[in-house]
N, CA, C and O atoms as CSV, one atom per row, in Angstrom:
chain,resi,resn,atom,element,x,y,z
A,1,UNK,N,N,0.855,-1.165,0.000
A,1,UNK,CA,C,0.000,0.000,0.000
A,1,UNK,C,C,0.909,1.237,0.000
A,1,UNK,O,O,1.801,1.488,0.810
A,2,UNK,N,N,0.498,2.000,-1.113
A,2,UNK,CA,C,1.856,3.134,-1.259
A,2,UNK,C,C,1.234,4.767,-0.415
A,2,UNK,O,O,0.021,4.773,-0.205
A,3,UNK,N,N,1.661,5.460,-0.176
A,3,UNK,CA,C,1.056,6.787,0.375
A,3,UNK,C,C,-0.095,6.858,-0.200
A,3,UNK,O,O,-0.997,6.182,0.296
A,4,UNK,N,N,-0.338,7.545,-1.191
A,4,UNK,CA,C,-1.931,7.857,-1.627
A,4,UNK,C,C,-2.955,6.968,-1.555
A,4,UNK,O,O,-4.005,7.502,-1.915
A,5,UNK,N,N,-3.076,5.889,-1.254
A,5,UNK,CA,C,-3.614,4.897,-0.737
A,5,UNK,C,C,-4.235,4.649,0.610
A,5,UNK,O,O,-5.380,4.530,1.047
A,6,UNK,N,N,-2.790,4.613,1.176
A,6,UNK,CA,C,-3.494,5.048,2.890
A,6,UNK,C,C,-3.624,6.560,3.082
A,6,UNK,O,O,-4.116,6.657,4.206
A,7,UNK,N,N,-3.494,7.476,2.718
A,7,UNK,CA,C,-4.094,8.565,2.315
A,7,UNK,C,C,-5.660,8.647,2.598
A,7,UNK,O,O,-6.273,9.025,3.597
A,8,UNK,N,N,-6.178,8.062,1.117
A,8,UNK,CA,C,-7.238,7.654,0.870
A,8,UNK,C,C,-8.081,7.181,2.191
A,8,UNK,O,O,-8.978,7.840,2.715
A,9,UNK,N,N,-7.506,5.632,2.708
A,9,UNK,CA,C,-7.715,4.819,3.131
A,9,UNK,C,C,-8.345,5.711,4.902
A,9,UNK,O,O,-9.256,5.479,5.697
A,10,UNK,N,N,-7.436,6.558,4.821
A,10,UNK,CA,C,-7.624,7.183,6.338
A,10,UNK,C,C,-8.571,8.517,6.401
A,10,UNK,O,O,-8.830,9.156,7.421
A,11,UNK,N,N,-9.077,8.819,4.920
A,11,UNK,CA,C,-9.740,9.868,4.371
A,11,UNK,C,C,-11.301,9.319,4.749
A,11,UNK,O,O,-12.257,9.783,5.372
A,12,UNK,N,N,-11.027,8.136,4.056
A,12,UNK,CA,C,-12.718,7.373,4.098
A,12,UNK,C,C,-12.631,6.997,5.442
A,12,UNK,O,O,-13.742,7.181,5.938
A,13,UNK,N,N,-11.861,6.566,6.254
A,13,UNK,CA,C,-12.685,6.202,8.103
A,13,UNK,C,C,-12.687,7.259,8.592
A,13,UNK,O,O,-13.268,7.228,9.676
A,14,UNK,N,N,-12.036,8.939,8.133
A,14,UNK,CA,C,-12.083,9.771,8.701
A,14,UNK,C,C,-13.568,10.342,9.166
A,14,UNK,O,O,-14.025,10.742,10.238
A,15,UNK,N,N,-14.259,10.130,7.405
A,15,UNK,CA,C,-14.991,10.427,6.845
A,15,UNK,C,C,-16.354,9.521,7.386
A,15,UNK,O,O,-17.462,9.931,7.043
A,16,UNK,N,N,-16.291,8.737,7.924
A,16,UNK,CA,C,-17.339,7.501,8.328
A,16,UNK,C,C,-18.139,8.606,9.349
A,16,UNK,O,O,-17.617,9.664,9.699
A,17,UNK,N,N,-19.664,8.116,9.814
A,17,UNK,CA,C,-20.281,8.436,10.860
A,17,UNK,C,C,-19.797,7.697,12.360
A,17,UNK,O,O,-20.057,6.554,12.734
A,18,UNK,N,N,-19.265,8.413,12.840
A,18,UNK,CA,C,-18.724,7.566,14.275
A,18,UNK,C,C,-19.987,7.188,15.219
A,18,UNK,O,O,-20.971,7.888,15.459
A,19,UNK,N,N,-19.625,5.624,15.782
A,19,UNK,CA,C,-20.373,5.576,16.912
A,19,UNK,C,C,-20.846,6.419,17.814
A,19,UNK,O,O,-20.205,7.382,18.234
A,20,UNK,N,N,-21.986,6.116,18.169
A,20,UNK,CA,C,-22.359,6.663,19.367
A,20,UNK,C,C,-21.498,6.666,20.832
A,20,UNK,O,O,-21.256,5.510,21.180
A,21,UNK,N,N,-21.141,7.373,21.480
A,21,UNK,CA,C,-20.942,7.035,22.453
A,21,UNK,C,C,-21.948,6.848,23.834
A,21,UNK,O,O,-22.648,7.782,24.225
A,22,UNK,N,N,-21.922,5.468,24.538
A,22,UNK,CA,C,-22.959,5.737,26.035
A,22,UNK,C,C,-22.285,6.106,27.124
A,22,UNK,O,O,-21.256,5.983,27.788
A,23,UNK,N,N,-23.754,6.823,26.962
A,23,UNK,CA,C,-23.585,8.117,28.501
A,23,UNK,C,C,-23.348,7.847,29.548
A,23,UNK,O,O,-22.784,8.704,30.228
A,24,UNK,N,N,-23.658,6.586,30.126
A,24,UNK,CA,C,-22.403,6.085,31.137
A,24,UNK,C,C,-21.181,6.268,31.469
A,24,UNK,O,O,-20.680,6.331,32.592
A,25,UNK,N,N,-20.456,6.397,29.881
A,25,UNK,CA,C,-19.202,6.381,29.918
A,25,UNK,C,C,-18.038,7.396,30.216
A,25,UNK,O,O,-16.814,7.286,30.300
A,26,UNK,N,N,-19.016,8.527,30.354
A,26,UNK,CA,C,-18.270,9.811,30.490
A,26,UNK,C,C,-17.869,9.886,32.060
A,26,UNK,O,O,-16.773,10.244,32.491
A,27,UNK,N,N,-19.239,9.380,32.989
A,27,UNK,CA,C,-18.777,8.550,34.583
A,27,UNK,C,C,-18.017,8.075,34.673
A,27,UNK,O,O,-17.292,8.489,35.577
A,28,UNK,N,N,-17.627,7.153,34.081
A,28,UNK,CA,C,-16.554,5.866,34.326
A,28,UNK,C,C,-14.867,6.326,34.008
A,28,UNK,O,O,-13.935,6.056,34.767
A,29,UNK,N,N,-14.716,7.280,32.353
A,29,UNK,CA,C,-14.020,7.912,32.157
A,29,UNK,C,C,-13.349,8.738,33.537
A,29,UNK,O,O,-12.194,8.649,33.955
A,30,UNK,N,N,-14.546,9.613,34.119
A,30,UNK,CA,C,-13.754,11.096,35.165
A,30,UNK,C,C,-13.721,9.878,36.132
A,30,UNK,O,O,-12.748,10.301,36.756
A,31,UNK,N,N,-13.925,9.044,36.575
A,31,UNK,CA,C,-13.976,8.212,38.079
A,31,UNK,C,C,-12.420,7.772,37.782
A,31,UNK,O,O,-11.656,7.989,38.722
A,32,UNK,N,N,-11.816,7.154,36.541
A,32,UNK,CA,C,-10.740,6.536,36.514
A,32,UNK,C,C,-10.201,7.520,36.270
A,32,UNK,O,O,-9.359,7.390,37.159
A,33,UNK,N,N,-9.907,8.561,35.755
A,33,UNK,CA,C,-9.398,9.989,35.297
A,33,UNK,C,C,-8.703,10.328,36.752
A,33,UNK,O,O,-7.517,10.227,37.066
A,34,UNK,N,N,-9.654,10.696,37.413
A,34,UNK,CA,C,-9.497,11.091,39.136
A,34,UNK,C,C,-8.312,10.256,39.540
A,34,UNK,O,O,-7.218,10.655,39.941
A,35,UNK,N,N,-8.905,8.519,39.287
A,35,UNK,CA,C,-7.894,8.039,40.542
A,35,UNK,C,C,-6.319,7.996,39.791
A,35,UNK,O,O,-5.239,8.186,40.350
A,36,UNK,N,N,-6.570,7.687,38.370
A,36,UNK,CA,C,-5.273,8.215,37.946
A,36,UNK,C,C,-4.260,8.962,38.927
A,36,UNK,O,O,-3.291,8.667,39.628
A,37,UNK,N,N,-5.185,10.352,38.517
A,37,UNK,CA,C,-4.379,11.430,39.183
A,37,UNK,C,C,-4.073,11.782,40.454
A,37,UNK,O,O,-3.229,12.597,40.829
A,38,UNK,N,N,-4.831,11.100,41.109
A,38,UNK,CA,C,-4.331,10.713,42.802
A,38,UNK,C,C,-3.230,9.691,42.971
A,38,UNK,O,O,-2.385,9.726,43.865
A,39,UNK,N,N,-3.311,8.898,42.145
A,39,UNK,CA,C,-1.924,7.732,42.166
A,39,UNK,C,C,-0.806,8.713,42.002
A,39,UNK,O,O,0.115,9.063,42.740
A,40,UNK,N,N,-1.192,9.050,40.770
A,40,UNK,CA,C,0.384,10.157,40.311
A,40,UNK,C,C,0.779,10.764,41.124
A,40,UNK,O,O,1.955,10.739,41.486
A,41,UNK,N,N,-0.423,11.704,41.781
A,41,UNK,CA,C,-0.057,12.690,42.519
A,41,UNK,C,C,0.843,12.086,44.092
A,41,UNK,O,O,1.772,12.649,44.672
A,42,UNK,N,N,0.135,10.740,44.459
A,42,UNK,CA,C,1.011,10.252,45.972
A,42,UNK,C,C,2.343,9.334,45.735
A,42,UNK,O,O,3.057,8.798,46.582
A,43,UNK,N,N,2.470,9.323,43.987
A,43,UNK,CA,C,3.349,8.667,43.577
A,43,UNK,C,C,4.722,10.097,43.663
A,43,UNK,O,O,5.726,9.988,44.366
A,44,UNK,N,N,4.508,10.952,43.054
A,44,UNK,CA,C,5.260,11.866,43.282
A,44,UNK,C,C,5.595,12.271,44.784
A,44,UNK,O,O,6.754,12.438,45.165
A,45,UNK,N,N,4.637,12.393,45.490
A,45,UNK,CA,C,4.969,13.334,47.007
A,45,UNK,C,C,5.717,11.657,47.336
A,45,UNK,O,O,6.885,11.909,47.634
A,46,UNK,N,N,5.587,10.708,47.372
A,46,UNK,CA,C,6.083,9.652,48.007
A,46,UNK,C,C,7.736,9.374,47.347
A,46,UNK,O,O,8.638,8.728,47.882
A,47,UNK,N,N,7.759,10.102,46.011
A,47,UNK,CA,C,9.337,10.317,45.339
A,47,UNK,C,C,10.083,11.643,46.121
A,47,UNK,O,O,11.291,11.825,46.273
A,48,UNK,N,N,9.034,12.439,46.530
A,48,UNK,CA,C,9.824,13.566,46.933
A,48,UNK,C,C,10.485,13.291,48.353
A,48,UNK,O,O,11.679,13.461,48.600
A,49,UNK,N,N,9.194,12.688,49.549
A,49,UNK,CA,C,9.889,12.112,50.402
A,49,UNK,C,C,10.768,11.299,50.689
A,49,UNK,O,O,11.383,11.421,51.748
A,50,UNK,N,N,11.102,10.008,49.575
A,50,UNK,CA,C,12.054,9.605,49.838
A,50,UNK,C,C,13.512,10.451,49.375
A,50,UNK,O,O,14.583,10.531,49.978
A,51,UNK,N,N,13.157,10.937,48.282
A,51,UNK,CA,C,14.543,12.412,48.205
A,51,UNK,C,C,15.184,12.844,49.507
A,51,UNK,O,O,16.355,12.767,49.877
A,52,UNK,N,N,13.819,13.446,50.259
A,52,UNK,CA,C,14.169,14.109,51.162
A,52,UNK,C,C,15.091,13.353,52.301
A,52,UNK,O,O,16.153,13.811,52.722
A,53,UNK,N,N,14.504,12.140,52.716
A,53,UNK,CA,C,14.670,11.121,53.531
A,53,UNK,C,C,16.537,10.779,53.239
A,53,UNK,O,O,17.467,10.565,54.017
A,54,UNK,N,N,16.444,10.862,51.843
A,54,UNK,CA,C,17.697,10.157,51.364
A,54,UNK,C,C,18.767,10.975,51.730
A,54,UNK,O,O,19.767,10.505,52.272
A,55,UNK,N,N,18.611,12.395,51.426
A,55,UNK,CA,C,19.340,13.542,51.517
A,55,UNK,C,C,19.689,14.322,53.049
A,55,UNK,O,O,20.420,15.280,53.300
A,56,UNK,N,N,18.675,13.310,54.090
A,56,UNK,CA,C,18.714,14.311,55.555
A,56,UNK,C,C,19.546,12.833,56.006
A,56,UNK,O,O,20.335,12.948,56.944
A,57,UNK,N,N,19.421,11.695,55.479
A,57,UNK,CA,C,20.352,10.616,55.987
A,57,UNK,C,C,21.812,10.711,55.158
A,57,UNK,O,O,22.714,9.977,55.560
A,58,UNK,N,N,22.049,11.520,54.108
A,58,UNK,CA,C,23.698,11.548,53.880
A,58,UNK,C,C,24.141,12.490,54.242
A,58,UNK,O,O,25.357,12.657,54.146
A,59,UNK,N,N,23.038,13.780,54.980
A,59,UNK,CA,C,23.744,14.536,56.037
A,59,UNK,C,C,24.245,14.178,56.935
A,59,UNK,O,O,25.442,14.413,57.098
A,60,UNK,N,N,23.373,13.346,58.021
A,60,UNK,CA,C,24.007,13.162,59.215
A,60,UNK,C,C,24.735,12.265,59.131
A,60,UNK,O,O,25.532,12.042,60.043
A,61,UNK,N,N,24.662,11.238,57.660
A,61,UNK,CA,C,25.970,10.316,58.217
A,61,UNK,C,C,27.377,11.064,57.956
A,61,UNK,O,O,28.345,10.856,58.687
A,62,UNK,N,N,27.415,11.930,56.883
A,62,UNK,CA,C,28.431,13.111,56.605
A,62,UNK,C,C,28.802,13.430,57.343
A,62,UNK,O,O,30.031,13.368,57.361
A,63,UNK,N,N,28.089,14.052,58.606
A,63,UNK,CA,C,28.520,14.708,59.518
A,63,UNK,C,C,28.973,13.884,60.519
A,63,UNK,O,O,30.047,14.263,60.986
A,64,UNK,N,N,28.279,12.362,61.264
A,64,UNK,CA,C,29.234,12.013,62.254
A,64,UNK,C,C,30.113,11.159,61.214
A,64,UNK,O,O,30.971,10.670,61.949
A,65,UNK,N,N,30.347,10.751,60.025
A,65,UNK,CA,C,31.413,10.097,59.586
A,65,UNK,C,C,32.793,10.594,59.479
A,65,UNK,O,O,33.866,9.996,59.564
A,66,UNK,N,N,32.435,12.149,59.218
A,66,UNK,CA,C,33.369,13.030,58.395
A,66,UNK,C,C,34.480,12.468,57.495
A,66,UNK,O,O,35.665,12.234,57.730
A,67,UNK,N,N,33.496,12.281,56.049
A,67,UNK,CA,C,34.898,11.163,55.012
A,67,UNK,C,C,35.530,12.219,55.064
A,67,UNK,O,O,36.716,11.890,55.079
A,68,UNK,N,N,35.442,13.328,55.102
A,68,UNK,CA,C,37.084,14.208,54.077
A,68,UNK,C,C,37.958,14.537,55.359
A,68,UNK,O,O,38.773,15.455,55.278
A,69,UNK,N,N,37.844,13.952,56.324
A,69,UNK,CA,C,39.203,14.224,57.410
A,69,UNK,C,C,39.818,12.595,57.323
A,69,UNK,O,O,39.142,11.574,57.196
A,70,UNK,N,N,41.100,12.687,57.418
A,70,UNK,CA,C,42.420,12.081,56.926
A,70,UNK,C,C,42.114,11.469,58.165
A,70,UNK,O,O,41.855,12.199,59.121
A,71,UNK,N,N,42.104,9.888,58.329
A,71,UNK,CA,C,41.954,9.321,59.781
A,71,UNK,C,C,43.455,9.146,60.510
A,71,UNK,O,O,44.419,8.984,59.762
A,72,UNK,N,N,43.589,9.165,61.438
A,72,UNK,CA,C,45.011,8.912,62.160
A,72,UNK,C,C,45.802,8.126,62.021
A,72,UNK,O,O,45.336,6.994,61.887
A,73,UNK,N,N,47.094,8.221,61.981
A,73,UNK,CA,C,48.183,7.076,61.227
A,73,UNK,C,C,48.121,6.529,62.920
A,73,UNK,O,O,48.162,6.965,64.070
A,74,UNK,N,N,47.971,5.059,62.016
A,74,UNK,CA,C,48.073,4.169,63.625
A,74,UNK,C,C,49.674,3.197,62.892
A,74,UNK,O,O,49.778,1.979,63.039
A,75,UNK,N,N,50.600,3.929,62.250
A,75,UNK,CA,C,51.906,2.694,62.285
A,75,UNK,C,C,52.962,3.527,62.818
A,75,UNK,O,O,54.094,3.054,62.907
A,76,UNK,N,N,52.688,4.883,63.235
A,76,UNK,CA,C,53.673,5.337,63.877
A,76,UNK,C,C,53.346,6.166,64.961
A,76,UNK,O,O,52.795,7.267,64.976
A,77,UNK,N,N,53.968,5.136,66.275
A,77,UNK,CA,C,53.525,6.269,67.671
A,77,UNK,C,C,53.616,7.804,67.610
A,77,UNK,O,O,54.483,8.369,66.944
A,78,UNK,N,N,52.966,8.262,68.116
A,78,UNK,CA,C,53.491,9.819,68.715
A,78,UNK,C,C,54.547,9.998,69.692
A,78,UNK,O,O,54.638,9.428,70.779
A,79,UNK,N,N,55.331,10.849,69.189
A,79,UNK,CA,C,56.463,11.478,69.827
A,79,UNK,C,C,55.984,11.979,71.112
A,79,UNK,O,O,55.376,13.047,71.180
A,80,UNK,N,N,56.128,11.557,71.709
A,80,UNK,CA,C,55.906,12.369,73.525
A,80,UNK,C,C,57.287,11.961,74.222
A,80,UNK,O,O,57.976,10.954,74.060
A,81,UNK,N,N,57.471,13.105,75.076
A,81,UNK,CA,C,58.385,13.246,76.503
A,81,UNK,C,C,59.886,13.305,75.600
A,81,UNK,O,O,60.750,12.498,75.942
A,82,UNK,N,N,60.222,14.352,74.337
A,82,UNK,CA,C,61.679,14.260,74.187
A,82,UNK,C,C,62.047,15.842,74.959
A,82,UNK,O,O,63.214,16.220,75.067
C-alpha cells in the first residue's frame, strides 16, 4: 500500500459516521481519570519524600562520619616526653 492509498484509506474512516458514544461512559471515564491522578499525585509526594529522607540521611551520616578528614596514622607512635 503506497502513500496515496493510505491517504485515501484514512480519508474514508475519517470520513465515516462515528459511533455513538454511552452516557455512562463519560462517569466511568472522570472516576478513573481522578484516581489516575491521585496515584500520580502520591506517587510523586512519596518520590519527593524519599529524596528528602535520602538527603537528611547523607547529612548526618556526613557529619558524624566526616569522610574528608584524613583518619590517624596508627603505624607510627606519637612522639611524647623528648
Amino acid at each position: 500500500m503506497n502513500r496515496p492509498e493510505r491517504e485515501a484509506a484514512v480519508r474514508r474512516i475519517m470520513e465515516q459516521v462515528h459511533p455513538p458514544v454511552p452516557p455512562e461512559l463519560h462517569a466511568e471515564v472522570v472516576r478513573r481519570g481522578g484516581r489516575m491522578l491521585r496515584r500520580r499525585r502520591a506517587a510523586l509526594r512519596l518520590m519527593w519524600f524519599l529524596m528528602f529522607a535520602a538527603s537528611v540521611a547523607f547529612v548526618v551520616w556526613a557529619v558524624t562520619a566526616r569522610p574528608w578528614v584524613e583518619p590517624p596514622s596508627e603505624t607510627t607512635p606519637p612522639l611524647t616526653g623528648w
